[in-house]
C-alpha positions in Angstrom: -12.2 -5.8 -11.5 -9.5 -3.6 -9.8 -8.9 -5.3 -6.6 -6.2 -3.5 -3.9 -2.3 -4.9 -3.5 -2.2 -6.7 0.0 0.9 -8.6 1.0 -0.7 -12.0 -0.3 -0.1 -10.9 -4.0 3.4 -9.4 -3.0 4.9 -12.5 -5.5 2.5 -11.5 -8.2 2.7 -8.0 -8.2 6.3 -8.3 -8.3 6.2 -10.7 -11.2 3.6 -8.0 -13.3 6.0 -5.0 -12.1 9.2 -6.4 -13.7 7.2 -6.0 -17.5 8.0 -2.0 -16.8 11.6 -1.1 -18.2 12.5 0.8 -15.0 12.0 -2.2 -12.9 14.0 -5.1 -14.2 16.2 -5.2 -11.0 15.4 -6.7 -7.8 16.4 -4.5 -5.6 14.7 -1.4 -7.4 11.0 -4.0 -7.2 11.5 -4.9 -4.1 11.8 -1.0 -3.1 8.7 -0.2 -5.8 6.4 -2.5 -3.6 7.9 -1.9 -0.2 6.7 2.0 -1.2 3.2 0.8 -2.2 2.9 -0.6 1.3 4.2 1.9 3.6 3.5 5.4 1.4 -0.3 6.5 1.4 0.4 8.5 -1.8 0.9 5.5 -3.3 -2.0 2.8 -4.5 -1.4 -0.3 -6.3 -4.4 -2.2 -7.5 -4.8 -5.6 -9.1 -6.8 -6.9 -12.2 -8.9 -9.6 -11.4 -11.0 -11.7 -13.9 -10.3 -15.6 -13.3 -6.8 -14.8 -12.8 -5.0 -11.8 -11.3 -4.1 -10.4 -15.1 -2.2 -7.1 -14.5 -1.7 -4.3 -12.1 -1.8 -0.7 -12.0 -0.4 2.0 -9.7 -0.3 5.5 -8.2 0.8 8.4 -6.8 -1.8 11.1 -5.3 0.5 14.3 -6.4 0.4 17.5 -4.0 -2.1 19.4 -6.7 -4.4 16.0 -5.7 -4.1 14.4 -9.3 -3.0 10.7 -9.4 0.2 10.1 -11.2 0.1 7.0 -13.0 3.4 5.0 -12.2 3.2 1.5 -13.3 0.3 -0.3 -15.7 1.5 -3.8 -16.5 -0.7 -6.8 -18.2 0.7 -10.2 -18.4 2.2 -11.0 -21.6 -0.5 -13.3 -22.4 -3.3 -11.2 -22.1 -2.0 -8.4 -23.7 -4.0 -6.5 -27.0 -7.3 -7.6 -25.3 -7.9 -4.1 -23.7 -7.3 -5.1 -20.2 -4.9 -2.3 -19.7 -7.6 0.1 -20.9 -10.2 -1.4 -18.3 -7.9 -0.9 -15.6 -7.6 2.8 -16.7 -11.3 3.0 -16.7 -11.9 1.3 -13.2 -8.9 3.5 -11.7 -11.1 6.5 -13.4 -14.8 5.1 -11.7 -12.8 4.8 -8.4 -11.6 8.3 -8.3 -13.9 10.0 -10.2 -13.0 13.7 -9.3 -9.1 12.8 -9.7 -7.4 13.8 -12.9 -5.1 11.4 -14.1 -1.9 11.9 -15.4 1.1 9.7 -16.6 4.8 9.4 -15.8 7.2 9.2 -18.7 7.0 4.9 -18.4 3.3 4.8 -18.7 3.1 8.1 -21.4 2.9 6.2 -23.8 0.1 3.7 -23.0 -1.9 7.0 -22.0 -1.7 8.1 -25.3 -3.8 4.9 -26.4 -6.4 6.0 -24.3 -8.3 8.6 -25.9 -9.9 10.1 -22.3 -6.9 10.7 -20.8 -4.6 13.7 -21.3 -0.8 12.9 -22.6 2.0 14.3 -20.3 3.4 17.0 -22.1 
């Protein structure tokens, strides 16, 4: 279940945020997360089962969409459609929100046959 980022899972969050290739550096995760704390655009939720598995995150753009940002599953849970869930969840939560992706989570999007690919 999509559970939302508090400061508890900062260590967490930061660890599932560094699978993205535009945020291997420290500096550039440490300002990622600072922006989901302090921007309201900007949501960042965490899968829960047994374990916090992966993490998702968004932008509400000015037309009122949600820009997807960041969608990261731990390596050893990947290929078991817990990316897909999370995409599905983020949909149930905002269901009059379309959702688009950025050019790091295109890709992904375009595994999930509901969602549009950016052009």
């Amino acid at each position: 279940m999509l559970i939302r980022y508090k400061k508890s899972f900062e260590k967490i969050a930061m660890g599932l945020l560094s699978f993205m290739p535009n945020e291997k550096d420290l500096k550039k995760l440490q300002q990622t997360i600072k922006q989901y704390e302090t921007e309201d655009s900007w949501q960042l939720f965490l899968w829960k089962e047994e374990d916090i598995l992966g993490l998702i995150g968004v932008r509400t753009a000015d037309d009122g969409s949600l820009e997807l940002h960041h969608i990261s599953v731990n390596p050893s849970h990947r290929q078991q459609g817990v990316g897909k869930q999370m995409v599905c969840a983020l949909k149930t939560l905002y269901p009059d929100k379309t959702i688009q992706p950025n050019e790091f989570t295109a890709a992904f999007v375009g595994k999930c046959p509901s969602l549009p690919e950016k052009e």
